[in-house]
C-alpha positions in Angstrom: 41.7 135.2 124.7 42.4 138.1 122.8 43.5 141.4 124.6 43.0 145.2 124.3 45.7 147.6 122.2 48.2 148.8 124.3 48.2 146.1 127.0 50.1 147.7 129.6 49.4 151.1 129.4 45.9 149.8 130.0 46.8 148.1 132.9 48.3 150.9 134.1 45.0 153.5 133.7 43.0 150.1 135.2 45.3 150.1 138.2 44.9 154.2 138.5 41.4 154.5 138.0 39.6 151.5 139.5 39.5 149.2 142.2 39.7 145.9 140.1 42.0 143.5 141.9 45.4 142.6 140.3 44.1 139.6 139.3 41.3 141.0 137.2 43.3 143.4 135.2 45.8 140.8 134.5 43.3 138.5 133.2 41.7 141.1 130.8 45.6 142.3 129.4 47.4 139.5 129.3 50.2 139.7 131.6 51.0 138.3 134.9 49.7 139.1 138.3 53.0 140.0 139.7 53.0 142.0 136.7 50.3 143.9 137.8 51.4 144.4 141.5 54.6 145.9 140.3 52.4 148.7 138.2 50.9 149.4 141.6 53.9 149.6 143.5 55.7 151.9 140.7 58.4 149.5 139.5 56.7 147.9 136.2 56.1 150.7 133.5 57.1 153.9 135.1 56.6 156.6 133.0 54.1 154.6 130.8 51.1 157.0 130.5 47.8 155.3 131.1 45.3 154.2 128.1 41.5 154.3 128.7 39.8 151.5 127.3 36.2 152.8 127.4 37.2 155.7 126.1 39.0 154.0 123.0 36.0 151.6 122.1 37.9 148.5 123.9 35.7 148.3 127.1 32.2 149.3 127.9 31.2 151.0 131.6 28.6 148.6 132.3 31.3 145.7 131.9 33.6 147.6 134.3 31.2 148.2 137.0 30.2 145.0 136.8 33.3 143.5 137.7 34.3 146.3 140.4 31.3 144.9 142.1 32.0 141.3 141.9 35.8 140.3 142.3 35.2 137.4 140.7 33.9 138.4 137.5 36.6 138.3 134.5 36.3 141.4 132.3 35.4 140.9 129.0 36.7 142.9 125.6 34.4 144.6 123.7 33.2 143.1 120.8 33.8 144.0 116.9 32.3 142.4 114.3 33.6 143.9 111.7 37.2 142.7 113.7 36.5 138.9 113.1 39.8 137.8 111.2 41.4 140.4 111.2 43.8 138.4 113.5 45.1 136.3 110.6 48.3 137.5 108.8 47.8 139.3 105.9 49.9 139.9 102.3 54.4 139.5 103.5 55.2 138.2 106.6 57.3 140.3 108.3 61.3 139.7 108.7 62.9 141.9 111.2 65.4 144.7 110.2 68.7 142.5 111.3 67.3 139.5 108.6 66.0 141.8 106.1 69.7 141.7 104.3 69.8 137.4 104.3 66.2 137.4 102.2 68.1 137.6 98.7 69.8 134.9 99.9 67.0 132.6 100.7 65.7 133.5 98.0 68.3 132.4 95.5 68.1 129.5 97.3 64.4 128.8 96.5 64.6 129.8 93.3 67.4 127.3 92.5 66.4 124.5 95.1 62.5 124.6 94.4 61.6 126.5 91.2 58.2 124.7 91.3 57.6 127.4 94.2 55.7 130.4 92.8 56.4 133.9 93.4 53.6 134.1 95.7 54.5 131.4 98.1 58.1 132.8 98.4 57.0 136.2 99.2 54.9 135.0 102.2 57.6 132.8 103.5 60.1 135.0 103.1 58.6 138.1 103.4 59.9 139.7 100.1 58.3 141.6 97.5 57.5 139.9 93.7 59.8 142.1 91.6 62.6 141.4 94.1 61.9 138.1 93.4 61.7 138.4 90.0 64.8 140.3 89.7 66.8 137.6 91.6 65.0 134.6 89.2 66.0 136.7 86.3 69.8 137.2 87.7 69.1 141.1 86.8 69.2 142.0 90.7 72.0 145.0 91.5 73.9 142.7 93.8 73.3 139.3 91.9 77.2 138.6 92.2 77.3 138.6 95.6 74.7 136.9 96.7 75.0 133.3 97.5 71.8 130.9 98.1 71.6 129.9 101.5 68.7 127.5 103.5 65.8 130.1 104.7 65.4 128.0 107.4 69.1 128.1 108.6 68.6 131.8 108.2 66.2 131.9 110.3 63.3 133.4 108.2 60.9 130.6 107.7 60.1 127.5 109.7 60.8 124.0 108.4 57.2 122.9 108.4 56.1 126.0 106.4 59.0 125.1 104.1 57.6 121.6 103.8 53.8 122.6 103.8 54.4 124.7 100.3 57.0 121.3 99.1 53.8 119.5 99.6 51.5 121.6 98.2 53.9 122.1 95.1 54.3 118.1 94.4 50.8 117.8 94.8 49.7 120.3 92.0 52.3 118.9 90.0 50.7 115.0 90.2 47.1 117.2 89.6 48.3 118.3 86.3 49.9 114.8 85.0 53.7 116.4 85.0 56.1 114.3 84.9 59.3 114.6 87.3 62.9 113.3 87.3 64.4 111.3 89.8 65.9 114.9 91.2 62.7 116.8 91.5 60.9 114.4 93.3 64.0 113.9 95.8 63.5 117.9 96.2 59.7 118.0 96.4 59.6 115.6 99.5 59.3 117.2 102.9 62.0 116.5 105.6 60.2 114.1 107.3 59.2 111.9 104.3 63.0 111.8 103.1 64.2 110.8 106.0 61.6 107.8 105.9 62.5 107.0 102.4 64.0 103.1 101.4 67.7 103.1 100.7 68.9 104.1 97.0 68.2 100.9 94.9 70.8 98.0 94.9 72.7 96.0 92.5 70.4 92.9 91.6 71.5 89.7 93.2 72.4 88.0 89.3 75.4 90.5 89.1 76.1 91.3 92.5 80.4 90.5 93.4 80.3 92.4 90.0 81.0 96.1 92.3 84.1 94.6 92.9 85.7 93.1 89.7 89.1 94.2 89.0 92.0 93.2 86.8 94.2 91.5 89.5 94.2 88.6 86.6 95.7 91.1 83.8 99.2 91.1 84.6 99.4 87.0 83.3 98.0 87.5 79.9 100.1 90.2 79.4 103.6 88.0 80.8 102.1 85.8 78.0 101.9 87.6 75.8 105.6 88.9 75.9 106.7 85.7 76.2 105.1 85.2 73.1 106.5 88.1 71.3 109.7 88.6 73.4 111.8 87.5 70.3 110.4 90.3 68.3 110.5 92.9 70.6 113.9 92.4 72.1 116.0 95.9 71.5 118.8 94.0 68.9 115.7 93.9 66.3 115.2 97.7 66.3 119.1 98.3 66.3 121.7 96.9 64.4 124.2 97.2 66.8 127.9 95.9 65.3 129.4 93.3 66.6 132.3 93.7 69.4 135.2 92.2 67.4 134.8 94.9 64.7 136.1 97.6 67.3 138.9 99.1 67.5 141.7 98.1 70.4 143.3 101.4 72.3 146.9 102.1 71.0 
C-alpha cells in the first residue's frame, strides 16, 4: 500500500486533530501501532510539527469522516492519476555519500571485467554519470593512477543479481548479433549461478592419459651409456698433454 509524504508528521496532525484510533492512522502511514501510541503519549516525534493531508491534496474530508465514524474502516490515499509510475526509479540510482568515492572503482572494474556492458547499464548500477564513465574507459580521469578496480558488489553498490541480470542481457545481445566469443568472454558473460553449475574444465582424453605424468626418470642410463661410450675420448689426458713423472726434476 503506498503511503502519504511525510509519514510521520502526518501521523502526528492525525493524532492531534482527529479521533481515528491508533490503529487506523497506523494503517494509512505505514508505521506501527505502538508507533502511533508513543505520538500520543509524547515520546515518538517530539517536536515534529504536524502535516495536513487534506490540506496537501493526500486525503479527502469525506474519506476522513468516514472513517471517524466507523473504527473499522481503513483510510484510503487519495488518488493521482497522473502519479501512476512514478514509483519506479528513474535515470542513476542513488549511492550514498560514504560510497560515492568507491564508484570509480567499480567502475574500472566493469570496464575491464565486462566491457560488453554499455555506458548506460553502468551508470544505473552504479549510479555514475556517462562522462565519468567515459573518462575512466578512456584512462583520462584526474585520479586514473590511483584508482584500482574493485567488485561493485563487494563494494556494496549493486546487488549480485542486478550484476548478473545485465551479464545476461549482454551475452544474449551478443548471440542476437552472431558475435563470436573466446573461451574468456563467455567464462565472464555467465552469471554466478550458471558458473557455479558449469562441467569441470575438459580432461586429457583417455588414449594419452599417464601422459600428465611422463618424466625422464629413464634419462640418466642413456646418458651413463653414452660416456661409457665416449669415456676414452673425453678423459682429461686427451685435452692435456701432461709430461710424464720421470721427466721431473728430484729436490737437491
Amino acid at each position: 500500500m503506498a503511503k502519504p509524504i511525510m509519514a510521520k508528521a502526518t501521523a502526528v496532525w492525525l493524532v492531534d486533530n482527529t479521533t481515528l484510533s491508533f490503529k487506523q492512522i497506523a494503517d494509512f502511514v505505514d508505521m506501527h501501532e505502538l508507533e502511533i501510541q508513543g505520538i500520543a503519549d509524547g515520546d515518538v516525534a517530539a517536536g515534529v510539527k504536524g502535516f495536513d493531508p487534506i490540506a496537501n491534496n493526500q486525503l479527502t474530508q469525506e474519506e476522513l469522516d468516514k472513517a471517524q465514524a466507523d473504527a473499522t474502516h481503513k483510510l484510503t490515499l487519495k488518488y493521482y492519476a497522473a502519479a501512476v509510475g512514478e514509483e519506479k526509479r528513474r535515470g542513476p540510482r542513488y549511492t550514498p555519500l560514504s560510497k560515492r568515492q568507491d564508484r570509480p572503482a567499480s567502475i574500472l572494474w566493469l570496464v575491464k571485467f565486462h566491457p560488453e556492458l554499455s555506458d548506460g547499464q553502468i551508470s544505473k548500477l552504479v549510479g555514475t554519470t556517462k562522462p565519468t564513465i567515459q573518462a575512466i574507459r578512456e584512462r583520462t580521469h584526474w585520479n586514473i593512477t590511483n584508482i584500482n578496480p574493485i567488485d561493485p558488489v563487494a563494494l556494496g553498490l549493486c546487488k549480485q543479481s542486478e550484476l548478473d541480470a545485465l551479464v545476461q542481457k549482454a551475452n544474449a545481445k551478443k548471440l542476437r548479433d552472431g558475435e563470436a566469443m573466446s573461451d574468456d568472454e563467455r567464462r565472464r558473460l555467465v552469471s554466478t549461478e550458471q558458473s557455479l553449475g558449469m562441467p569441470e574444465e575438459p580432461r586429457i582424453p583417455a588414449a594419452i592419459s599417464g601422459l600428465e605424468t611422463f618424466t625422464l626418470a629413464d634419462a640418466p642410463e642413456e646418458e651413463d651409456e653414452n660416456e661409457r661410450q665416449h669415456g676414452d675420448l673425453l678423459d682429461a689426458d686427451s685435452f692435456f698433454n701432461l709430461p710424464s713423472g720421470d721427466g721431473e726434476e728430484q729436490p737437491g
